[in-house]
N, C-alpha and C positions, 0 to 999 in steps of 0.2 A: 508834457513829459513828466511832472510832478507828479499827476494821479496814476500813471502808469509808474511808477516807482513805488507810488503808495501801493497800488495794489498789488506789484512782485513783493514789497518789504509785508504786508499783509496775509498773501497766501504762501509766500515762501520764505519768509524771517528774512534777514538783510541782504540786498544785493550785492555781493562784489563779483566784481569783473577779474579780478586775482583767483575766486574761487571756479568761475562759469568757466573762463576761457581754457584750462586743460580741456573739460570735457567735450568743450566745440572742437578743440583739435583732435582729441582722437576719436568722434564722431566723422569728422572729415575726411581723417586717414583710414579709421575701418571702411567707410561707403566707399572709398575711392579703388581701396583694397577689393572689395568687395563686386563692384563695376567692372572691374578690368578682368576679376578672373571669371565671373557668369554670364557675363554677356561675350557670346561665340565671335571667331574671329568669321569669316568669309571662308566655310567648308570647302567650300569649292574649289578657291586658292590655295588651301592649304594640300587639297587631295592634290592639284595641278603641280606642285610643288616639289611632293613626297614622291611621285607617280613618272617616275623618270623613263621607261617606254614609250617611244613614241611611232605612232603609225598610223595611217588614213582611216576612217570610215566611211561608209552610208549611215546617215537617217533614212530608216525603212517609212516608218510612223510618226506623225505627233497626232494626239486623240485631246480634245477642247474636256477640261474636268467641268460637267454643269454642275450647280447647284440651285436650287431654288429658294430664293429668297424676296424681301419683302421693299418694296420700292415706295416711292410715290405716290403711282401710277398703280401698284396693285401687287402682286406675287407676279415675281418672273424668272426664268432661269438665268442665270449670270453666270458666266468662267472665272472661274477661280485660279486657272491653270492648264498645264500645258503637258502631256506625257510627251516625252520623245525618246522612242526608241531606237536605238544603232545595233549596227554589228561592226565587225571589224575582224581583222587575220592577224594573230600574232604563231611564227612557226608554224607554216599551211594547219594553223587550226584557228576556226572558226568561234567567237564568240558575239553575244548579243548582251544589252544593258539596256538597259530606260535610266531617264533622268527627268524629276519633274520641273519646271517654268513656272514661275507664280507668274500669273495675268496682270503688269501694272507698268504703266506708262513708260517707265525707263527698259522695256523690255520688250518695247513695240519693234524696234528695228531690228532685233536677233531673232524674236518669229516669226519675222516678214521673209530674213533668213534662211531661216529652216524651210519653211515653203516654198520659196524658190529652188532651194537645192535639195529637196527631196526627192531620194535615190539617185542623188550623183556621189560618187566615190571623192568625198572632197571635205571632208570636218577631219580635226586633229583631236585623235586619240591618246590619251595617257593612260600608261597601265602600269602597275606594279611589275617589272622583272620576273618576282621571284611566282608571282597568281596573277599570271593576264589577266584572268576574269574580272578580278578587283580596276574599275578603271575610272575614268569620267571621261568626259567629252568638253572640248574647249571649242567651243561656238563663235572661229572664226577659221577663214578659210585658209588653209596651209598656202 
């Protein structure tokens, strides 16, 4: 501890902890500040939320997103993701949406999901009131 003293009182004239400790505290509160408002809540929750219509759809489609990338074993194509497209009837009118599924363990059991029930009239749709078209799709079964 002595030589790491000497070398703060060295490269940076004398230590005090009187002088350091404001600036760790509002170091701590800016980042904390900072964390909370740039890092996004869960869009999806928030759309599910705000999106107070509600009414059935079909999944028409889900299409596997490949990309090529680099392994192991050598280049191979890997899924990245999941398109899934619905429609749905708000006021005998007809709208369609996609939403896309990033590919990753916690979301093996809601594409196994969509597979199963694709083109049965049975996902819960949320839509804006005032623009159906604006919607999301909440990927469990009403």
């Amino acid at each position: 501890m002595g030589k790491l003293k000497e070398w703060i009182e060295w490269n940076f004239g004398t230590f005090s902890i009187k002088k350091t400790l404001p600036g760790v505290i509002f170091l701590v509160i800016i980042s904390s500040v900072l964390i909370i408002l740039l890092v996004p809540d869960n869009s999806k929750n928030k759309k599910a939320k705000r999106y107070s219509g509600e009414t059935t759809g079909i999944v028409y489609e889900i299409t596997p997103k490949k990309i090529m990338a680099q392994t192991t074993t050598g280049t191979e194509q890997t899924t990245t993701g999941y398109v899934v497209k619905f429609r749905y009837t708000v006021n005998s009118k007809e709208y369609e949406q996609q939403e896309y599924i990033l590919n990753k363990n916690s979301n093996y059991n809601l594409i196994k999901l969509i597979y199963n029930n694709l083109g049965k009239d049975n996902f819960t749709i949320r839509y804006l009131p005032s623009d159906p078209k604006k919607s999301t799709i909440l990927f469990k079964i009403p």
